[in-house]
Structures are given as C-alpha cells and as structure tokens.
MOPAC internal coordinates of N, CA, C and O (Angstrom, degrees):
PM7 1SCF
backbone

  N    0.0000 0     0.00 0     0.00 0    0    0    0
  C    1.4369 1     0.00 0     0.00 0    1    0    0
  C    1.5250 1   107.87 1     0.00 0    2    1    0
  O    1.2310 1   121.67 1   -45.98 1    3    2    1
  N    1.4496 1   114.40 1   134.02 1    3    2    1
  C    1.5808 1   123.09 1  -178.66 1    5    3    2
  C    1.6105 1   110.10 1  -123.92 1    6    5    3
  O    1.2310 1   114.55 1   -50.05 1    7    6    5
  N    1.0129 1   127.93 1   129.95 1    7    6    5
  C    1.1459 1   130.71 1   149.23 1    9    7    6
  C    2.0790 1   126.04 1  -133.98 1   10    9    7
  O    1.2310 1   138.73 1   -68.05 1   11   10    9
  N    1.2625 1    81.29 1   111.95 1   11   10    9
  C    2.2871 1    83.12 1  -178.52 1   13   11   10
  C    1.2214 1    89.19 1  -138.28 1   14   13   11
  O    1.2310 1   129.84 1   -23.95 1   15   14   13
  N    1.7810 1    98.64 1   156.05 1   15   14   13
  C    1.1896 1   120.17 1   177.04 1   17   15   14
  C    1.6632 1   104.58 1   -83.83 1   18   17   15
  O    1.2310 1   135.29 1    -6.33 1   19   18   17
  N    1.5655 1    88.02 1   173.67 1   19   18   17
  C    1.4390 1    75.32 1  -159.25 1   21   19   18
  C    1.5633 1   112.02 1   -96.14 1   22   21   19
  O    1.2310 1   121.71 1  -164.93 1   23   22   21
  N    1.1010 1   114.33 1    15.07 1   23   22   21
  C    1.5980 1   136.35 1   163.07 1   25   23   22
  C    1.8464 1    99.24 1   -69.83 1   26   25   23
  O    1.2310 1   123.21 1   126.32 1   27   26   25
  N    1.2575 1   111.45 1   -53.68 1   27   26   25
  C    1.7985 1   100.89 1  -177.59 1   29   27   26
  C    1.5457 1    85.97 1   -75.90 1   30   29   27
  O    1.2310 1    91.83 1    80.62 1   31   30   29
  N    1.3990 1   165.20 1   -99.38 1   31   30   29
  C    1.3033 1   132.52 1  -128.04 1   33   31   30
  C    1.6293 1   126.05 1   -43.05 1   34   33   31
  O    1.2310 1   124.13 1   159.67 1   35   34   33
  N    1.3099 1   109.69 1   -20.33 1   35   34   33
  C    1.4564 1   123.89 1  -178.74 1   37   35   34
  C    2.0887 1    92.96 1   -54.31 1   38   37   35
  O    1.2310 1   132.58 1   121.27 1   39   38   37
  N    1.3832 1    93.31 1   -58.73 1   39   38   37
  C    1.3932 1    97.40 1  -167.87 1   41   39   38
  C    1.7506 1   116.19 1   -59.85 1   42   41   39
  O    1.2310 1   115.29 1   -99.57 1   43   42   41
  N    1.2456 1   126.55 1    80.43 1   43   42   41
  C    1.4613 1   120.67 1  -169.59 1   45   43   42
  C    1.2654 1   109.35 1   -35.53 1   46   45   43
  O    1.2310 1   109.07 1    99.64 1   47   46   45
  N    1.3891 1   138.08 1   -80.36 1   47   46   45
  C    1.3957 1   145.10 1  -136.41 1   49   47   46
  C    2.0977 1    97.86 1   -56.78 1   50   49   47
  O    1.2310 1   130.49 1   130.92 1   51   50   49
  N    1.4601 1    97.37 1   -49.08 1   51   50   49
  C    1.5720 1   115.22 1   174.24 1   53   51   50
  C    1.4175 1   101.33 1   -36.19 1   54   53   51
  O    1.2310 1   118.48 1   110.99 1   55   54   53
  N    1.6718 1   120.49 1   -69.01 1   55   54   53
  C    1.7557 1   142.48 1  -164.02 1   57   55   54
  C    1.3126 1    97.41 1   -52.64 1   58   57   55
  O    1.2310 1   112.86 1   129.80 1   59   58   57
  N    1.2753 1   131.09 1   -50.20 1   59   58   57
  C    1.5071 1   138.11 1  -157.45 1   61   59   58
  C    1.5351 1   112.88 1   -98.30 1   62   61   59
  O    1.2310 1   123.30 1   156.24 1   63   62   61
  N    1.2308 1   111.28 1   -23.76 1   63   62   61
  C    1.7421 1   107.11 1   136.41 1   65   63   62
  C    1.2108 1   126.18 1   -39.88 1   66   65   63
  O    1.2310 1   127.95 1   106.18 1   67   66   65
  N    1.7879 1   102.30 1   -73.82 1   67   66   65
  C    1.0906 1   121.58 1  -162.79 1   69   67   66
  C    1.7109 1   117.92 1   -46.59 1   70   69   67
  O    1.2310 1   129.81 1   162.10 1   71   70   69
  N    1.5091 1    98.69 1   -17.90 1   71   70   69
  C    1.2531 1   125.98 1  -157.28 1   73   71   70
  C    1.6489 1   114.01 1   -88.86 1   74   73   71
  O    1.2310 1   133.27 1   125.74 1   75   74   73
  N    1.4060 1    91.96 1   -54.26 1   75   74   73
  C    1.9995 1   107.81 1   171.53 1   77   75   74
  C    1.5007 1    87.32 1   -74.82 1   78   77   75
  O    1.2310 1    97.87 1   171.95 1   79   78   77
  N    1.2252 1   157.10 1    -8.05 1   79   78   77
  C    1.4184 1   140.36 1  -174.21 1   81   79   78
  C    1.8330 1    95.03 1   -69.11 1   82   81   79
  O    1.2310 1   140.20 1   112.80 1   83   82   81
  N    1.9948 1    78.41 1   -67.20 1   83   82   81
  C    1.6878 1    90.42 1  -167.02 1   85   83   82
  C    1.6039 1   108.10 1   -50.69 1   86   85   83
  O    1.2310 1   117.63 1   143.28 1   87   86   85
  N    1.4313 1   122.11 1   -36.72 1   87   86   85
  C    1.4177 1   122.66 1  -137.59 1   89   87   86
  C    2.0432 1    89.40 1   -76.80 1   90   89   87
  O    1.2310 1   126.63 1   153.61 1   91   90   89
  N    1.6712 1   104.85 1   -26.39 1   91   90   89
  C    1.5025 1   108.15 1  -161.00 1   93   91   90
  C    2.1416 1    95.37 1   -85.89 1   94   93   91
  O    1.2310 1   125.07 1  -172.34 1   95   94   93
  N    0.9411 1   107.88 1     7.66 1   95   94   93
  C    1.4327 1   125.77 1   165.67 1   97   95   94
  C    1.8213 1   112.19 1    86.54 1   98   97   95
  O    1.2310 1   129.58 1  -141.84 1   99   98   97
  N    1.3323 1    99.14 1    38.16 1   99   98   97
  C    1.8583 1   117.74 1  -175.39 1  101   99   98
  C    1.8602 1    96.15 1  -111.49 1  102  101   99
  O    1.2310 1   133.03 1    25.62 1  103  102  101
  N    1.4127 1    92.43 1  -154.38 1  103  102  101
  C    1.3478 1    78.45 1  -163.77 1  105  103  102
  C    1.6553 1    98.51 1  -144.16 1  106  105  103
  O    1.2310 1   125.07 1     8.52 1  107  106  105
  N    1.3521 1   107.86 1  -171.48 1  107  106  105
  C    1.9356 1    86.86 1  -166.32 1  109  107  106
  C    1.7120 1    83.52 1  -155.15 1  110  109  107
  O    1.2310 1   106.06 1   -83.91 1  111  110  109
  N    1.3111 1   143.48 1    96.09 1  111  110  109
  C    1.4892 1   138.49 1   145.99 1  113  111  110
  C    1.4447 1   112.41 1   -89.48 1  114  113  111
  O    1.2310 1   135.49 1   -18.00 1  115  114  113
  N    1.5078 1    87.63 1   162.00 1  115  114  113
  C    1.6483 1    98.18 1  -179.54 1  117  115  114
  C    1.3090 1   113.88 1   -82.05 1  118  117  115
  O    1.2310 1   124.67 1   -44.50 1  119  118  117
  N    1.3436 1   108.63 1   135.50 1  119  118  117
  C    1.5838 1   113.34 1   178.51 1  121  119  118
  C    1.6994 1   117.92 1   -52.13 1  122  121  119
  O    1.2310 1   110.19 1   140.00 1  123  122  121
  N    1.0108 1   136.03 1   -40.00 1  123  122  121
  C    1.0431 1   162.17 1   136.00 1  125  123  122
  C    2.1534 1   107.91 1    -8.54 1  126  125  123
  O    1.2310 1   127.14 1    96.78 1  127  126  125
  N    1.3778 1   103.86 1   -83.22 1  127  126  125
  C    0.7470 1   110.30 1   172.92 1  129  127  126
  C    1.8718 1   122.11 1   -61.46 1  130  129  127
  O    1.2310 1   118.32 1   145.78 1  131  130  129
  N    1.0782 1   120.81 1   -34.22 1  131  130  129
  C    1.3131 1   136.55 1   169.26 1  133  131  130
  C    1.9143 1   102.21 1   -49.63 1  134  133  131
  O    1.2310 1   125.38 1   119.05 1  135  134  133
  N    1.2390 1   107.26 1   -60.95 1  135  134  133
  C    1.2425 1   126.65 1  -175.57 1  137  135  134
  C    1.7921 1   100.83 1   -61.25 1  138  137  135
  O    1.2310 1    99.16 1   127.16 1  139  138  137
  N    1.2442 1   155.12 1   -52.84 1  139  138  137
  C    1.1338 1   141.50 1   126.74 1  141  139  138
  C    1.0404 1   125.25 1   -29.68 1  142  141  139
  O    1.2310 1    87.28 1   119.33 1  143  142  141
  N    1.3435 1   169.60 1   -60.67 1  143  142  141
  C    1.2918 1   152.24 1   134.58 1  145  143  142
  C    1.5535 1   116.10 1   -16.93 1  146  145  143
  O    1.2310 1   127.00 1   118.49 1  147  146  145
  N    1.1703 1   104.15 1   -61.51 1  147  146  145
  C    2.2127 1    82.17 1   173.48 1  149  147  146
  C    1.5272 1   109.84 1   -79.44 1  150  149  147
  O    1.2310 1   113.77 1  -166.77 1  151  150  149
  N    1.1437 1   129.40 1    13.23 1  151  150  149
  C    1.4595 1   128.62 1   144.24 1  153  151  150
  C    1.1289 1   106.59 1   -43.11 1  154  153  151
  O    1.2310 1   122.97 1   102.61 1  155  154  153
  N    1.2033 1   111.92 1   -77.39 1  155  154  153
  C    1.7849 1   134.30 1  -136.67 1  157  155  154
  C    1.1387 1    95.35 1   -88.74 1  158  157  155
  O    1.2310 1   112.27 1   144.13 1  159  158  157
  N    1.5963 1   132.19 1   -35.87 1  159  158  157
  C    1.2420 1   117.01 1   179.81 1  161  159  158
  C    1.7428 1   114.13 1   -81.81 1  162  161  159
  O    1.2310 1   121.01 1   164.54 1  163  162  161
  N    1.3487 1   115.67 1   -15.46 1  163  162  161
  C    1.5731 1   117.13 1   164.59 1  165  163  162
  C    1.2563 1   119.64 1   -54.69 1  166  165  163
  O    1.2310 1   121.69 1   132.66 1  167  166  165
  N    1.2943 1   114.38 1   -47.34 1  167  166  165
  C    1.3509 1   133.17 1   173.81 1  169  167  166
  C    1.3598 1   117.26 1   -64.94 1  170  169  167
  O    1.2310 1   110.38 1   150.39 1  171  170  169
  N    1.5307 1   135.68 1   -29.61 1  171  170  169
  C    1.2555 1   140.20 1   126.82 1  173  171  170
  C    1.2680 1   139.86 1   -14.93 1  174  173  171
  O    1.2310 1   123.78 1   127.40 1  175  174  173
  N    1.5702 1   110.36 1   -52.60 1  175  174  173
  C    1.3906 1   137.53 1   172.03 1  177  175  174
  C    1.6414 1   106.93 1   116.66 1  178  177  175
  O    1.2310 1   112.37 1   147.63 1  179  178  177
  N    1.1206 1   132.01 1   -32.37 1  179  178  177
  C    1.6736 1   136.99 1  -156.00 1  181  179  178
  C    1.6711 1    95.68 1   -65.52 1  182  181  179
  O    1.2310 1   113.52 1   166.57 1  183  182  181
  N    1.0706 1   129.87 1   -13.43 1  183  182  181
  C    1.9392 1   128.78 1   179.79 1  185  183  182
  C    1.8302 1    98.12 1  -138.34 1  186  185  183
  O    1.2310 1   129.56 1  -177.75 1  187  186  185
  N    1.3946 1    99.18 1     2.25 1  187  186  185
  C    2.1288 1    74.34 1  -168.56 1  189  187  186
  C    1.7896 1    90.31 1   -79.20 1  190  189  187
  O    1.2310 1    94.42 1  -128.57 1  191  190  189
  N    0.8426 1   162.02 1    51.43 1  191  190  189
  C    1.5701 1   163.81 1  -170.88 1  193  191  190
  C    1.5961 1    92.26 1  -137.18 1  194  193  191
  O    1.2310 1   114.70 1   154.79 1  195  194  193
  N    1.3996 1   127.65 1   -25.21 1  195  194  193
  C    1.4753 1   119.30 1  -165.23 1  197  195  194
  C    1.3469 1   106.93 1   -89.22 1  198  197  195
  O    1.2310 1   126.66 1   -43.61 1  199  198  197
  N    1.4389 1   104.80 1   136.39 1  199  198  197
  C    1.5268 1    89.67 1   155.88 1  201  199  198
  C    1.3144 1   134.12 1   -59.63 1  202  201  199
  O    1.2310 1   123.70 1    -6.66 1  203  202  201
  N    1.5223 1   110.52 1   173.34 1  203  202  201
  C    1.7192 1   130.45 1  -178.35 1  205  203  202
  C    1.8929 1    94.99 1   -50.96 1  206  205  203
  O    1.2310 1   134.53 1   134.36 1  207  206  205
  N    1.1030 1    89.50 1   -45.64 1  207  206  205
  C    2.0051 1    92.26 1  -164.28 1  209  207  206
  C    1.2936 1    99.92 1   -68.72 1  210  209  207
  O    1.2310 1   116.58 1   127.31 1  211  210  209
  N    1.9992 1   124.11 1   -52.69 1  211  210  209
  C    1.3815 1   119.52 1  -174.73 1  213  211  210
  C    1.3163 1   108.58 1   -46.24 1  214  213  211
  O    1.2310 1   118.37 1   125.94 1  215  214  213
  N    1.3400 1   120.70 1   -54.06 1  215  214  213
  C    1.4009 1   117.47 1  -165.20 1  217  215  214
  C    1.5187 1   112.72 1   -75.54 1  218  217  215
  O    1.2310 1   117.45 1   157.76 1  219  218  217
  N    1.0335 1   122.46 1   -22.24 1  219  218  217
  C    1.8392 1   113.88 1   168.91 1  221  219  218
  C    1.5635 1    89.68 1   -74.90 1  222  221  219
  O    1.2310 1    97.59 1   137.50 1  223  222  221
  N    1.3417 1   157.53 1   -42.50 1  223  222  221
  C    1.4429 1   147.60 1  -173.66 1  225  223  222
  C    1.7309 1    92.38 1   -53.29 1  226  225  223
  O    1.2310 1   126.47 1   123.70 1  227  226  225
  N    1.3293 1   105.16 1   -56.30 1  227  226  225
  C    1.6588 1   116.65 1  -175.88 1  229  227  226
  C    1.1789 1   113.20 1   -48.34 1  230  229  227
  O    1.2310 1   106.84 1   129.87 1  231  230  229
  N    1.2506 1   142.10 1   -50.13 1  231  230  229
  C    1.2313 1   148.73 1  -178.03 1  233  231  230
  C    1.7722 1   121.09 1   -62.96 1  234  233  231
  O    1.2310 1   129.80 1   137.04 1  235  234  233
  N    1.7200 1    98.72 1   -42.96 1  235  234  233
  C    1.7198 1   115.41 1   172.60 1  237  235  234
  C    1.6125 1    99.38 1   -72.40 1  238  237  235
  O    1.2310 1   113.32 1   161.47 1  239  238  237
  N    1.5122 1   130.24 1   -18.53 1  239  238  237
  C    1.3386 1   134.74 1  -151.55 1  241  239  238
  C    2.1081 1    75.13 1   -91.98 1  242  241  239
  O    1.2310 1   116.15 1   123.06 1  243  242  241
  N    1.1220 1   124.92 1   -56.94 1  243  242  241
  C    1.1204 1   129.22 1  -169.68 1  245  243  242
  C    1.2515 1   147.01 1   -63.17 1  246  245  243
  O    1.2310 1   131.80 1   148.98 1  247  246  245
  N    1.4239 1    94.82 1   -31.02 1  247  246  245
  C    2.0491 1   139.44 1   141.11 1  249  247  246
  C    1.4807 1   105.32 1   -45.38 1  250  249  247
  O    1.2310 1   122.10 1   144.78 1  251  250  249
  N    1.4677 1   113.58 1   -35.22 1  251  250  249
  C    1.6805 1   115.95 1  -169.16 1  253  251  250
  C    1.0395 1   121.16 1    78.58 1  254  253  251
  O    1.2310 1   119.20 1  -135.85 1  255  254  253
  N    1.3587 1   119.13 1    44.15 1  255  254  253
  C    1.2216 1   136.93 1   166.53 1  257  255  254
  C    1.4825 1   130.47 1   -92.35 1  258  257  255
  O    1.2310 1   117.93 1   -51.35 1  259  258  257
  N    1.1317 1   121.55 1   128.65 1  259  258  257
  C    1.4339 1   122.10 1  -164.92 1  261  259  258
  C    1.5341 1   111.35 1   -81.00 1  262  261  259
  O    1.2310 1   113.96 1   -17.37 1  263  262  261
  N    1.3329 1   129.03 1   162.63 1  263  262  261
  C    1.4835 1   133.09 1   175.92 1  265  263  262
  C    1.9287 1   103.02 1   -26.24 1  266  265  263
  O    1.2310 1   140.37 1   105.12 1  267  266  265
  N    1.1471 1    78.08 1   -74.88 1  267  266  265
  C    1.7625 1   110.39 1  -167.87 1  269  267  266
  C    1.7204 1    89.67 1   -32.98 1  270  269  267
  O    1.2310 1   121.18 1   120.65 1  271  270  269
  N    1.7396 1   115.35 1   -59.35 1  271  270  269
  C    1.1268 1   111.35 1  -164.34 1  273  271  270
  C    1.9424 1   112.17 1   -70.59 1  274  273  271
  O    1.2310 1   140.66 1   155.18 1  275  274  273
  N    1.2028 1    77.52 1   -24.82 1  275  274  273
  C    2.2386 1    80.05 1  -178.38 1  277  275  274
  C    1.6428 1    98.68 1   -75.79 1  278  277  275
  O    1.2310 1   123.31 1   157.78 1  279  278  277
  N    1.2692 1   111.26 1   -22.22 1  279  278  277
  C    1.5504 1    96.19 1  -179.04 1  281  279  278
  C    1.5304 1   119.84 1   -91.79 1  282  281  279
  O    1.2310 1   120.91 1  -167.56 1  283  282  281
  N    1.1744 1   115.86 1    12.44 1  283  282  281
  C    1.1844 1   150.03 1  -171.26 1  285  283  282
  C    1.6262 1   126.25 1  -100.34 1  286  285  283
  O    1.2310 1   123.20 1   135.25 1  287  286  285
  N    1.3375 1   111.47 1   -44.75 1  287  286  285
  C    1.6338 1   157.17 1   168.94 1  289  287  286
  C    1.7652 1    88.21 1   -79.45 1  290  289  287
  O    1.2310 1   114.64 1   125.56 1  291  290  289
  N    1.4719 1   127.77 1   -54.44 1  291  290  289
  C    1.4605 1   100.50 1  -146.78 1  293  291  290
  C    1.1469 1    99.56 1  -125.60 1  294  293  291
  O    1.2310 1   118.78 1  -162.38 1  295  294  293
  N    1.7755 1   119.93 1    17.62 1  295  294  293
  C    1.5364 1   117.10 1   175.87 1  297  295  294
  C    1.6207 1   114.61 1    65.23 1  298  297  295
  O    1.2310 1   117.78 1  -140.07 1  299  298  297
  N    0.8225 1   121.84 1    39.93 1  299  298  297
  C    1.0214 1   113.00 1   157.08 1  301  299  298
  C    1.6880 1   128.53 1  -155.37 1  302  301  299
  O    1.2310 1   117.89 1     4.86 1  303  302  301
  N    1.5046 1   121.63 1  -175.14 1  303  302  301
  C    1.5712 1   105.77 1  -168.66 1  305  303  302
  C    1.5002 1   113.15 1   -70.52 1  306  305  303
  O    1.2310 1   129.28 1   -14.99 1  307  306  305
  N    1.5491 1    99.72 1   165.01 1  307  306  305
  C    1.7278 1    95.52 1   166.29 1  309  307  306
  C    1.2224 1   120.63 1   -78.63 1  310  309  307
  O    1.2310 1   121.63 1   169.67 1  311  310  309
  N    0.9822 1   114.48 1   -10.33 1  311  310  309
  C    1.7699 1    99.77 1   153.79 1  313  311  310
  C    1.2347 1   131.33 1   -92.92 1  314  313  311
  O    1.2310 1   109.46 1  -160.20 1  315  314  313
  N    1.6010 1   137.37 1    19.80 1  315  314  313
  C    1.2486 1   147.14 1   120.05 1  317  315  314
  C    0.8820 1    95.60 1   -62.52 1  318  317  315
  O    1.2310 1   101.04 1    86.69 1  319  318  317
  N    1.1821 1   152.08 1   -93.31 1  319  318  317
  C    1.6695 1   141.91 1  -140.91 1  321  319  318
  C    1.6286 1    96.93 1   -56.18 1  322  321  319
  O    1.2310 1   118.57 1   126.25 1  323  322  321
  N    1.5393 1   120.33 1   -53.75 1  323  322  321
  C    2.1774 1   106.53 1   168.31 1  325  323  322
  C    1.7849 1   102.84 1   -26.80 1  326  325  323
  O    1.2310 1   132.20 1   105.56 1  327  326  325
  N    0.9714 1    94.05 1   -74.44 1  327  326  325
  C    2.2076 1   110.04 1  -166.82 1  329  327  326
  C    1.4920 1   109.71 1   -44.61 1  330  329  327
  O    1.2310 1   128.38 1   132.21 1  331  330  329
  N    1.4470 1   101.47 1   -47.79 1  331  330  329
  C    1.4745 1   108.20 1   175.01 1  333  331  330
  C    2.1548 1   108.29 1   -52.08 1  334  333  331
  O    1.2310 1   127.15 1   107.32 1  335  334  333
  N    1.4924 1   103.85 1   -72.68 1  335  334  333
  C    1.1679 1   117.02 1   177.04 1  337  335  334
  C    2.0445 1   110.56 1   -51.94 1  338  337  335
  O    1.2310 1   111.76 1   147.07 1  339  338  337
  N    1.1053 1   133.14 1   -32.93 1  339  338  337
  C    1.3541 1   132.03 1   155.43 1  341  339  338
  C    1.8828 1   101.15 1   -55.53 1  342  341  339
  O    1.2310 1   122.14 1   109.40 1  343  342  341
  N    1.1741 1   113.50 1   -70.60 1  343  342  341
  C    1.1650 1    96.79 1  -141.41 1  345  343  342
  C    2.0753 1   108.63 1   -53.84 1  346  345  343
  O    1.2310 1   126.65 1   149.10 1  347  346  345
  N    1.4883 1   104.82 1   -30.90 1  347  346  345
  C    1.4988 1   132.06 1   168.68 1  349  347  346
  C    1.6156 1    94.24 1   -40.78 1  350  349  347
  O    1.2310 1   114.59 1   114.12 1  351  350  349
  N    0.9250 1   127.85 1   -65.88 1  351  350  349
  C    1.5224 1   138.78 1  -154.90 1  353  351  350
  C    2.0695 1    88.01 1   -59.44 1  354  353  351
  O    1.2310 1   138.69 1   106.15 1  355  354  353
  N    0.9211 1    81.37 1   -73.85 1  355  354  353
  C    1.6043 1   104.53 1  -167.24 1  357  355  354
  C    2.0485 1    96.90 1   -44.88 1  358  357  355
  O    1.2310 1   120.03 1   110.44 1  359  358  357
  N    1.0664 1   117.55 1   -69.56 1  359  358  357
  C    1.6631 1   125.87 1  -166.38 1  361  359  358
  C    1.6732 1    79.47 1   -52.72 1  362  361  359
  O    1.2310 1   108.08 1   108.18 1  363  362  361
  N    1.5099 1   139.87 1   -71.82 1  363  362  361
  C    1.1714 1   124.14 1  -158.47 1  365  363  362
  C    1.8435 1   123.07 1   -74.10 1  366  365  363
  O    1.2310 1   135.17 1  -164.02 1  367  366  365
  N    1.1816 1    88.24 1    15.98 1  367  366  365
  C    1.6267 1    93.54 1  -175.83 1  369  367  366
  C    1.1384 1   134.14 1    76.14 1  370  369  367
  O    1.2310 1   123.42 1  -157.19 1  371  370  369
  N    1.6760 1   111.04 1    22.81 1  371  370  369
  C    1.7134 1   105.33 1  -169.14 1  373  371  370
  C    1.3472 1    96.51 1  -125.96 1  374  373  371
  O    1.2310 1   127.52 1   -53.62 1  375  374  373
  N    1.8550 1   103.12 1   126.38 1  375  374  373
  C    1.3568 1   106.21 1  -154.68 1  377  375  374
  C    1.8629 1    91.31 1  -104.99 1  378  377  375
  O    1.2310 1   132.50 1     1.90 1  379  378  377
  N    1.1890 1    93.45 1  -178.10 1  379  378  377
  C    2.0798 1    79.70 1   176.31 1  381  379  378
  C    1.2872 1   111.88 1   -68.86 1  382  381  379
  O    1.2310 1   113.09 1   -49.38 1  383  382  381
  N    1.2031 1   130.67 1   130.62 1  383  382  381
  C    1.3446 1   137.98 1   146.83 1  385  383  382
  C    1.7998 1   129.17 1  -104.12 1  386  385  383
  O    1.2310 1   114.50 1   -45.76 1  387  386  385
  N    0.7628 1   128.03 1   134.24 1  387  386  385
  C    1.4804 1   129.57 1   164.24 1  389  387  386
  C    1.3101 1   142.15 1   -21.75 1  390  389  387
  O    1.2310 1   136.15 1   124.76 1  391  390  389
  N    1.4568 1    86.35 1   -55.24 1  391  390  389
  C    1.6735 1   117.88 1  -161.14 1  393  391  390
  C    1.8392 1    83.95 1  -107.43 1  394  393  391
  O    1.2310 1   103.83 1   175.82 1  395  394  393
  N    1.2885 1   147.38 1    -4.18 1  395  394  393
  C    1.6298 1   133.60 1  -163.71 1  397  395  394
  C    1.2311 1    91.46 1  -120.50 1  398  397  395
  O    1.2310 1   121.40 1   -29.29 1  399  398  397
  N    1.3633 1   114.93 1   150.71 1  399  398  397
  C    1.5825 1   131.60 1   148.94 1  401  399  398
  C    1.3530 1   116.35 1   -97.44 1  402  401  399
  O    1.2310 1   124.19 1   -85.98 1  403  402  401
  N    1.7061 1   109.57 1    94.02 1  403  402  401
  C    1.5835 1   100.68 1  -161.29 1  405  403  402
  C    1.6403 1   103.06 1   -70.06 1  406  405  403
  O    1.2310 1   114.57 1   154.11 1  407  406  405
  N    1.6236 1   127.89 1   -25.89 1  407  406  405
  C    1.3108 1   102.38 1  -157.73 1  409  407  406
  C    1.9516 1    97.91 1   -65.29 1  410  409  407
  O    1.2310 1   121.08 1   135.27 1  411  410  409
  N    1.8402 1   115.54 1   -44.73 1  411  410  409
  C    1.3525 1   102.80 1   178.11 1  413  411  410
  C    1.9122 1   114.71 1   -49.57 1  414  413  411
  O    1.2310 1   123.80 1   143.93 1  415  414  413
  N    1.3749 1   110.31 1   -36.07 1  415  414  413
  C    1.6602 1    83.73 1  -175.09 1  417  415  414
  C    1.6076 1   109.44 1   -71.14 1  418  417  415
  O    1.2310 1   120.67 1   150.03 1  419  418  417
  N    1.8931 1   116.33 1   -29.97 1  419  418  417
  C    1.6861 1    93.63 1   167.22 1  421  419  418
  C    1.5484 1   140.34 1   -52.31 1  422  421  419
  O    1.2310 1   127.61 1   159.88 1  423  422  421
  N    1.5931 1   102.97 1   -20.12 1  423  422  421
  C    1.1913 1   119.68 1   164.49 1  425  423  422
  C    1.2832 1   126.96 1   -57.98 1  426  425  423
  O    1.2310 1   124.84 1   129.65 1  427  426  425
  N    1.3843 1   108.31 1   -50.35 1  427  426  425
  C    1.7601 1   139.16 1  -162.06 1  429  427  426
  C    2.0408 1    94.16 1   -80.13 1  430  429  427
  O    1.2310 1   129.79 1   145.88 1  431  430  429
  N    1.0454 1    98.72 1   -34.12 1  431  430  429
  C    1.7436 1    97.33 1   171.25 1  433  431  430
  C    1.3291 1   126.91 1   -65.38 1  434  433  431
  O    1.2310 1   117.00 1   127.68 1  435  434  433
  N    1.6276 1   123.31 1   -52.32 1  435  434  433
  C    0.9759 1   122.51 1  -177.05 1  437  435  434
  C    1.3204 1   106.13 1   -80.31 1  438  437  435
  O    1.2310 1   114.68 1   161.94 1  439  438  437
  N    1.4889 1   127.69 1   -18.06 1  439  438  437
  C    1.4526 1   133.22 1   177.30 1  441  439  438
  C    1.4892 1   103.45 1   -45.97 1  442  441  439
  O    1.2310 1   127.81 1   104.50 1  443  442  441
  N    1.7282 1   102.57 1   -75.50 1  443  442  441
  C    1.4227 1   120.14 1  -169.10 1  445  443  442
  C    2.0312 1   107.05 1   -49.57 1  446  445  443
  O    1.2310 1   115.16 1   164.74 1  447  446  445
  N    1.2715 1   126.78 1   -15.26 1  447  446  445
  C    1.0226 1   147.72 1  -139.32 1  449  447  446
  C    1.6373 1    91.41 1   -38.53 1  450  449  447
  O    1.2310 1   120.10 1   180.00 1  451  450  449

C-alpha cells in the first residue's frame, strides 16, 4: 500500500524508495499525511497519552519503517527506538499476543482514530 503527495513524487530518490518499500511488500505514506492523521487521532484520545517522541516513532512506525529505520529518522539508538516502541505498545493497550501484529494494530488505532 502507497500513499504520497504529489509534491514527494516530484522528488525521485524519495518515489523510488517509496517504491522498493511497497514493491518488498511494506508500505510507503506520506509524512505529511501521517502527521494529519496522528493529529486527529490525538485529539480523539487513542495516542494523546504518548509522548512528542512516541508519536514521531508512531508516525515512522506507519510510513513502515523498521526500528533500525526510526532510529535512523530520529537519531538515536535502537534501543531507544525498542523503549520508545514498548512504551507505545503498553500506553495503547496491546499486550504481546501470538496470533497479533501489535506494531500494525498501533498503526490501525490511530488510523481508525
């Protein structure tokens, strides 16, 4: 699944990311748009409990970005980005399960917001 505005396709190197993201079967939104959606869902309540930092992790988490890549995006180690992504799990209520992919349902929460 892809969604960019059409200001980032202008930017090639950005598009052709966006592109091996989707093509490797992940997913590619616009930062932009991401950033409006955890607006509205803060304002909801389902992420306003997160911090400023969780929710920019939340947003790269939503882009389809992996640890490695949010720690990458936000300067810092991958084990801040682990703590970051725990503490997200935990404030929204999704405890480990087996059968769930909590980072898609943290996604799928603030989506539905």
């Amino acid at each position: 699944m892809g969604y960019l505005l059409k200001d980032r396709v202008a930017d090639v190197a950005e598009f052709v990311a966006a592109l091996e993201r989707v093509a490797a079967g992940g997913t590619a939104l616009d930062p932009e748009v991401v950033r409006m959606l955890m607006r509205a869902s803060a304002q909801s309540g389902g992420v306003a409990s997160l911090t400023a930092r969780e929710r920019e992790a939340l947003a790269l988490m939503a882009e389809g970005r992996s640890n490695a890549g949010i720690a990458t995006a936000l300067v810092v180690s991958p084990g801040a980005v682990e703590k970051h992504v725990a503490a997200i799990f935990g404030k929204l209520g999704l405890p480990p399960a087996g059968s769930d992919n909590r980072r898609v349902l943290a996604v799928l929460r603030y989506l539905d917001g």
